[in-house]
C-alpha positions in Angstrom: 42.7 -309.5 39.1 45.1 -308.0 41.6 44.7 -308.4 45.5 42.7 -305.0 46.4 40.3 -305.7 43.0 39.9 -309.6 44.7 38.9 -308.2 48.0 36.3 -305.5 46.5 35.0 -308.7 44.7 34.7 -310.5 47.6 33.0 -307.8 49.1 30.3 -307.8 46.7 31.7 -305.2 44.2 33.0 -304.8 40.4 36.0 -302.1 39.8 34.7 -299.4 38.1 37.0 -296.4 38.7 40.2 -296.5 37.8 43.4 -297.4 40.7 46.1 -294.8 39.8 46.6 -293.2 42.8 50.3 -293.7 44.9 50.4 -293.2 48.4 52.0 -289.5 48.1 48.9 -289.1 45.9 46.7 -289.6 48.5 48.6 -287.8 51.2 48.7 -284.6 48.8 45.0 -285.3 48.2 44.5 -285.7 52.2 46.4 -282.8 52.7 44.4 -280.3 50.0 41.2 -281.6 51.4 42.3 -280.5 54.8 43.5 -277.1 53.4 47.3 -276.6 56.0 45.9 -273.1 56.2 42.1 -274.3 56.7 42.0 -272.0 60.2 42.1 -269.1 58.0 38.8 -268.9 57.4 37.6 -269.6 60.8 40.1 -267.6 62.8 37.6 -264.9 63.9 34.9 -267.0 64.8 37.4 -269.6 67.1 39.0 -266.8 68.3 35.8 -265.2 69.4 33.9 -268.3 70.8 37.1 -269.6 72.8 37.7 -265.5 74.1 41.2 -265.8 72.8 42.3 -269.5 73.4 42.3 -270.4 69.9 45.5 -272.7 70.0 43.7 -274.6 72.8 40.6 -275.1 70.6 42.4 -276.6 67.8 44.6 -279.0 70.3 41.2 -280.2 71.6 39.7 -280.6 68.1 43.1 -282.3 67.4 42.6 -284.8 70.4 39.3 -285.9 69.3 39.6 -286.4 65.9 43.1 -288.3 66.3 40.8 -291.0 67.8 38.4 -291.1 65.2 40.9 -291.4 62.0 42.0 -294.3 64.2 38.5 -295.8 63.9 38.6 -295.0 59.6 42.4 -296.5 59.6 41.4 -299.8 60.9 38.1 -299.7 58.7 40.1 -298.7 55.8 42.2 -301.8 56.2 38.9 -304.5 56.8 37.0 -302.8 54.2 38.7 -301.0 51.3 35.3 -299.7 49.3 34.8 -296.2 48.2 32.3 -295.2 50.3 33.6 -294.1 53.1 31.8 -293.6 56.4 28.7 -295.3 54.8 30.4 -298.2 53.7 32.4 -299.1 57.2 28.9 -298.7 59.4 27.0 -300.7 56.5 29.8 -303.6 56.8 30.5 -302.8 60.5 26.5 -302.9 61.9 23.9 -302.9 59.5 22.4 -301.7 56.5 20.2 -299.5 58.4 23.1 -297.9 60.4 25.3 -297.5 57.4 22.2 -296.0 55.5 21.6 -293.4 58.7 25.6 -293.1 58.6 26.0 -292.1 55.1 23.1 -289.7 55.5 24.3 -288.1 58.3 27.8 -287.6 56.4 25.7 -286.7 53.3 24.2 -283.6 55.0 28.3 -282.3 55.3 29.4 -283.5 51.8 26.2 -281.6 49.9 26.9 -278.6 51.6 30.8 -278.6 51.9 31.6 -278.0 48.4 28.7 -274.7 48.6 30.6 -273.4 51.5 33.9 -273.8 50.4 32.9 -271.7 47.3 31.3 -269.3 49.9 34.2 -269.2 51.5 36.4 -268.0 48.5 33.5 -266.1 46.9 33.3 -263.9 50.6 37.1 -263.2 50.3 37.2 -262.2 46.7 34.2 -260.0 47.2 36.4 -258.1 49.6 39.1 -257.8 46.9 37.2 -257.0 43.7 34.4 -255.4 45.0 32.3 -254.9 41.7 31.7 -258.5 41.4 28.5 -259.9 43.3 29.6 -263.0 46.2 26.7 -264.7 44.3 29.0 -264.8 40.9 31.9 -265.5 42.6 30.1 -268.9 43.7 29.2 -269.8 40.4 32.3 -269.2 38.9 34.4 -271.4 41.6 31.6 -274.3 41.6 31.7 -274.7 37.4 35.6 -274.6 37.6 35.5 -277.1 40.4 33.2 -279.7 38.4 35.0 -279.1 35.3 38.7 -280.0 36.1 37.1 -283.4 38.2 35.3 -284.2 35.0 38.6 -284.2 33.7 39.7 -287.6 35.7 41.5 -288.2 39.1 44.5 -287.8 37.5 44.3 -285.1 36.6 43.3 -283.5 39.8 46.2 -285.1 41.2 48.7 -283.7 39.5 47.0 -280.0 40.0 46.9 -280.7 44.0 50.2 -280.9 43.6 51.1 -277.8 42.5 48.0 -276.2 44.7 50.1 -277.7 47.9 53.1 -276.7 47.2 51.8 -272.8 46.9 50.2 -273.2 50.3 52.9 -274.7 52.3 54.7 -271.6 50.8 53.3 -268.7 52.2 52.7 -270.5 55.5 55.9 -271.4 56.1 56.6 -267.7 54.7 53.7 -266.3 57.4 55.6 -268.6 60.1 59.0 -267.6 59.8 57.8 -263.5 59.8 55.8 -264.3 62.8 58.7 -266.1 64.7 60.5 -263.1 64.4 58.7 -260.5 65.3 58.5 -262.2 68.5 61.9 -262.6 68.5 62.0 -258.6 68.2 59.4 -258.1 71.1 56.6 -256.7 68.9 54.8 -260.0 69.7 54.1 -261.5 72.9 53.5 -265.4 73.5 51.3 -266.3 76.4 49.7 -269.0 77.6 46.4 -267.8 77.0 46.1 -269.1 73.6 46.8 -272.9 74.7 44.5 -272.6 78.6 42.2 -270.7 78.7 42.3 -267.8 81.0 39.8 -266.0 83.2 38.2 -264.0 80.3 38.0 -268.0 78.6 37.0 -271.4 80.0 37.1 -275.4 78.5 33.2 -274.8 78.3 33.8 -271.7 75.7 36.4 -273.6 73.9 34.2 -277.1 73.5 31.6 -274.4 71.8 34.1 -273.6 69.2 35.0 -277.2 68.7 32.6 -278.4 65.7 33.7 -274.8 64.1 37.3 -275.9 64.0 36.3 -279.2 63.5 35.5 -278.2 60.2 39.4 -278.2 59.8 40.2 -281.8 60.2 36.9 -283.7 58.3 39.6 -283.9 55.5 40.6 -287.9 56.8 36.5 -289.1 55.7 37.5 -287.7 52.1 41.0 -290.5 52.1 38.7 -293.0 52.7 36.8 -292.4 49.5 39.8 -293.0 47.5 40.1 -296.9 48.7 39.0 -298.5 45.0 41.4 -295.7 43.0 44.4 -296.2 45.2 47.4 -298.4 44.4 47.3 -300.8 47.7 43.6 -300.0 48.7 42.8 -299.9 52.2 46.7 -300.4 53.2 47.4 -297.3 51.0 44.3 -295.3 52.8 45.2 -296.9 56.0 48.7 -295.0 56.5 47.7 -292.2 54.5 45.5 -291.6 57.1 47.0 -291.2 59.9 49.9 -288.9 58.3 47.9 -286.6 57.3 45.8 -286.0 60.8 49.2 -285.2 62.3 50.4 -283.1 60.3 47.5 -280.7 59.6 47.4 -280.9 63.7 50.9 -280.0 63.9 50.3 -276.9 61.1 46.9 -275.9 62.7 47.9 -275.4 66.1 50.9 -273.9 65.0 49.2 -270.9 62.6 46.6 -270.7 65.0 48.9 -270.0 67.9 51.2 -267.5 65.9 48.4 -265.3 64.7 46.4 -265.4 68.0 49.5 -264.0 69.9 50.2 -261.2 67.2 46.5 -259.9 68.6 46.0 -257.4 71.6 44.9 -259.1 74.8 40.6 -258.6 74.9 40.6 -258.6 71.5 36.9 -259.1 69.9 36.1 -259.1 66.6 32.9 -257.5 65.0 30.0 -259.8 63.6 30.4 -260.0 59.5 33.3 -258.6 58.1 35.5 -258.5 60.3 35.3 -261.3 61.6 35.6 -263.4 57.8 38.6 -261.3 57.6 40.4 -261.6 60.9 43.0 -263.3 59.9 43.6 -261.1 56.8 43.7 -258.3 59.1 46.0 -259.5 61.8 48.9 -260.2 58.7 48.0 -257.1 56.9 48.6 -255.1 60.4 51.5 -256.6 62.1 53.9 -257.7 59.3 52.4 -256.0 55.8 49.4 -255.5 53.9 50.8 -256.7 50.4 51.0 -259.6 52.6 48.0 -259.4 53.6 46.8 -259.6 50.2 48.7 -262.7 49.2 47.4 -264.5 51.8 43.6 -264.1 50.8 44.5 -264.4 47.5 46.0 -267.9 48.6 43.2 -269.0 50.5 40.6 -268.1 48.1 42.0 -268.7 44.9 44.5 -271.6 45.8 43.4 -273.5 49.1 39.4 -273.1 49.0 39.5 -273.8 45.2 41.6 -277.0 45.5 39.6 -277.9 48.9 36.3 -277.6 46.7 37.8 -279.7 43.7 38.6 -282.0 46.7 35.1 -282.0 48.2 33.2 -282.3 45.0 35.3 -285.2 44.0 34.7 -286.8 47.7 31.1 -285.7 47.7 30.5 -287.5 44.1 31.8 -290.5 45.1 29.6 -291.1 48.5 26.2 -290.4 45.9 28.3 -292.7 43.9 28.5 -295.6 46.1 25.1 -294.9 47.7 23.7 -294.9 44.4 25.4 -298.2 43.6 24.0 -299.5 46.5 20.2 -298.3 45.5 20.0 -296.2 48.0 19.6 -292.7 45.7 18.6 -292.8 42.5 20.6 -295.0 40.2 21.3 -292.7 37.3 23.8 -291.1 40.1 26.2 -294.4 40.2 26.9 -294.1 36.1 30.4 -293.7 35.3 32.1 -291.8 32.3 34.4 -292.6 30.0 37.4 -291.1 32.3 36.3 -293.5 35.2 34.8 -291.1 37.7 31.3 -290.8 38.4 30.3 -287.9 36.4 26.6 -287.5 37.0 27.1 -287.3 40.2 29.5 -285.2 40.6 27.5 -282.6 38.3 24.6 -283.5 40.9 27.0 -282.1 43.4 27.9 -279.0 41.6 24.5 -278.1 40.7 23.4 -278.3 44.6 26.6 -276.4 45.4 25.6 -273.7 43.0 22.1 -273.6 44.1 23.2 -273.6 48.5 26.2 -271.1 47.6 24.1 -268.6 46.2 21.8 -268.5 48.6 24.1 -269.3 51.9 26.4 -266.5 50.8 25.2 -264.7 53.8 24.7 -267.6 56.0 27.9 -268.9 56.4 28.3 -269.5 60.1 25.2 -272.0 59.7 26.9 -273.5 56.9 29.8 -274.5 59.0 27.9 -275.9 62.1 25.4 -277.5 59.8 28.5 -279.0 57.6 30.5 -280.1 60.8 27.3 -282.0 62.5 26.4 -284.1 60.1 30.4 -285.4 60.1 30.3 -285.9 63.9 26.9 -287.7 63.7 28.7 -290.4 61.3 31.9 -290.0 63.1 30.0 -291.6 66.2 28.1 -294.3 64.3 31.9 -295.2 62.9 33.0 -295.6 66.2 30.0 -297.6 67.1 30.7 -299.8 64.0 34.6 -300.2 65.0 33.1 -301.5 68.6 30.8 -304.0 66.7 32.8 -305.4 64.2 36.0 -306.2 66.3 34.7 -306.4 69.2 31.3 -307.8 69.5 31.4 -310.0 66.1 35.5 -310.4 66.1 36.2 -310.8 69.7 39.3 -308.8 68.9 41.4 -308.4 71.9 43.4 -304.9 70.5 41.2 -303.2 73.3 42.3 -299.4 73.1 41.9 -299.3 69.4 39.0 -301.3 68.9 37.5 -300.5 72.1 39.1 -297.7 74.6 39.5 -295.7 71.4 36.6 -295.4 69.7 34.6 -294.9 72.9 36.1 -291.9 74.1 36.3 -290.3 71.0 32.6 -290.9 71.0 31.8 -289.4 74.6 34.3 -286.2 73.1 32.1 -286.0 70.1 28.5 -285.9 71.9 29.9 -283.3 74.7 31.2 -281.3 71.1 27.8 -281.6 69.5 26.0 -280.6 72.8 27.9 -277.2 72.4 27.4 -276.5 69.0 25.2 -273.5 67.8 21.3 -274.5 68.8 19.8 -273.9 65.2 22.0 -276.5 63.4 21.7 -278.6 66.3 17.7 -278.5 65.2 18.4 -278.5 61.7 20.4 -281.6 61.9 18.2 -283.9 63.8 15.4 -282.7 61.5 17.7 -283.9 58.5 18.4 -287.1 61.0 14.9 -287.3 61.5 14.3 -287.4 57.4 17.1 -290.0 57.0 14.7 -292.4 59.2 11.8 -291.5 57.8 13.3 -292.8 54.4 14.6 -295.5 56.1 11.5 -296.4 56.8 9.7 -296.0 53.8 12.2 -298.1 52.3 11.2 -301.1 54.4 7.2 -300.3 54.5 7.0 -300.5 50.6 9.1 -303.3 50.5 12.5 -301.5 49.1 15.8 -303.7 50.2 18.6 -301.2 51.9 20.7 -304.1 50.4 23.0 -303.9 48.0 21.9 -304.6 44.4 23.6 -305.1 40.9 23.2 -301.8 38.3 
């Protein structure tokens, strides 16, 4: 038995899924998850919330979630399981904590993979107009499930490929934006990093949890911890590269396009908006350009994101269902070790929220970015605990100045978001206790038990 299967054995778990994965696998897989050109699909709605100081939103965003992947790093390395968020509060406070945790993360990773496909099914819709966003959906979600069916492995070696097509056109869309403002036909300002008159920090924290959505990417690393060569050393660095360099590419894109885009810009509710981004290429270098880049989003980086998220999201019912906490034909593995029933769980919900959040999709995101914040602050809590309280660690910014600012960014974030999915998501909180609590009133441990 190697080390990392030792320490998941001392941790009170058998190795079911299978350790292939090197540690440029996992930063590829990081990296896909993340999507480098992830602000594409947001850019009108950031751009519109902040009033133009896009760049500054996503240096914000940045900021805040640098101090949580801290927080997963150091988790990663006590407790290499695969269940992410839900396994480091579970080990880090309680069972009941971990439980609330892992439902609060669940509420992103059942509707991430339906958005995603929303995503890609809204931009395709505007490119081949005959088919139906709803068919769109169904077509990405059964392509996604299919090639995870397949094995890890084989989505590895496809991320590969899918990142390599990305970093292409963005570094493509960089270069031809450089230079038109070497030419003078774009203008850089300030604006886009401090918000101006027109803009304020207030405005920009509103538009944090959208771009938020940009960064969750570092939760879905931790997932690999049983199926990577090294464990929770392997997650642990991965980690961390990968949060800067999406940062660095984010604020970068985000800056470039908002600077190619006439001062007092505002874009129109709907359409315009989802295609803001689409436009602003299309008018100020070229619209075969244009094209390309929608065609990249939606049939390279939101397909590979969604084969990302539906292998994440499968593995969290995975290890919940392990742990008894959803039902336990969920935690069955296939003869490729990976956990297939759920992972067709995920794609049938997918299916079922695509279709009908087609039209919904700003919800989606808010919904989808509050339920990662909620667990992002209970991680934080758990970091606090564990070294702190229990450990009597003495590292005092990471285990204790870190986490607790992050946390105080996160609430102010959360405070700002949209109002709806602010209620939606303490009702779902407020579901996750109720559970809890049914669990302990009919006598139900929230501990783990053996399959």
């Amino acid at each position: 038995m190697n080390t990392e299967n030792a320490r998941l054995s001392e941790l009170g778990y058998e190795a079911q899924l299978s350790r292939s994965l090197s540690l440029t696998d996992v930063v590829i897989y990081g990296l896909i998850y993340m999507v480098p050109i992830a602000p594409i699909s947001v850019f009108g709605t950031v751009y519109n919330l902040s009033v133009g100081a896009a760049g500054a939103v996503y240096l914000v965003t940045a900021l805040v979630m640098t101090f949580s992947a801290l927080s997963y790093r150091e988790m990663a390395l006590q407790f290499p399981v695969a269940g992410s968020v839900y396994s480091y509060v579970r080990m880090g406070t309680s069972t009941f904590f971990g439980f609330i945790s892992g439902w609060a993360i669940l509420l992103d990773y059942l509707l991430l993979p339906a958005l995603l496909c929303v995503f890609a099914s809204l931009a395709m819709a505007s490119e081949v107009t005959a088919v139906p966003g709803w068919a769109w959906v169904i077509l990405f979600v059964a392509a996604t499930a299919f090639i995870n069916i397949m094995g890890v492995s084989v989505t590895a070696r496809m991320n590969k490929i899918f990142l390599c097509i990305q970093l292409t056109v963005l570094t493509v869309f960089v270069v031809w934006a450089t230079a038109l403002i070497i030419a003078g036909d774009a203008y850089l300002s300030l604006d886009v990093l401090i918000p101006s008159s027109n803009s304020s920090w207030a405005l920009v924290a509103s538009a944090v949890p959208v771009a938020a959505l940009s960064f969750i990417g570092f939760d879905a690393i931790s997932t690999l911890n049983e199926e990577a060569e090294g464990g929770g050393a392997t997650v642990a660095r991965a980690t961390i590269r990968v949060m800067w360099c999406v940062g660095v590419l984010f604020v970068l894109q985000v800056c470039l396009a908002a600077v190619l885009i006439p001062t007092g810009t505002t874009f129109a509710d709907g359409d315009e908006t989802n295609n803001a981004f689409y436009d602003i290429v299309s008018h100020s270098m070229a619209p075969w350009f244009g094209h390309v880049v929608l065609l990249t989003n939606a049939l390279i980086a939101l397909f590979a994101n969604a084969i990302a998220s539906n292998a994440t999201s499968s593995r969290l019912v995975f290890s919940m269902a392990r742990d008894g906490q959803l039902p336990r034909f969920l935690a069955r593995v296939s003869d490729h070790k990976v956990p297939r029933n759920a992972m067709l769980f995920i794609a049938v919900l997918s299916i079922g929220i695509g279709v009908l959040g087609v039209e919904q999709s700003g919800l989606l995101i808010t919904l989808v970015t509050f339920g990662a914040l909620t667990a992002y602050i209970l991680l934080n809590v758990a970091v606090v605990n564990h070294f702190i309280v229990r450990g009597k660690s003495r590292r005092f910014f990471l285990h204790l100045a870190s986490p607790v600012i992050g946390t105080a960014i996160l609430l102010f974030a959360m405070w700002s978001a949209n109002p709806h999915a602010k209620i939606l998501g303490v009702c779902w909180l407020a579901v996750g206790v109720g559970v809890a609590a049914f669990f302990k009133v009919t006598g139900r441990s929230m501990e783990q038990s053996d399959l």
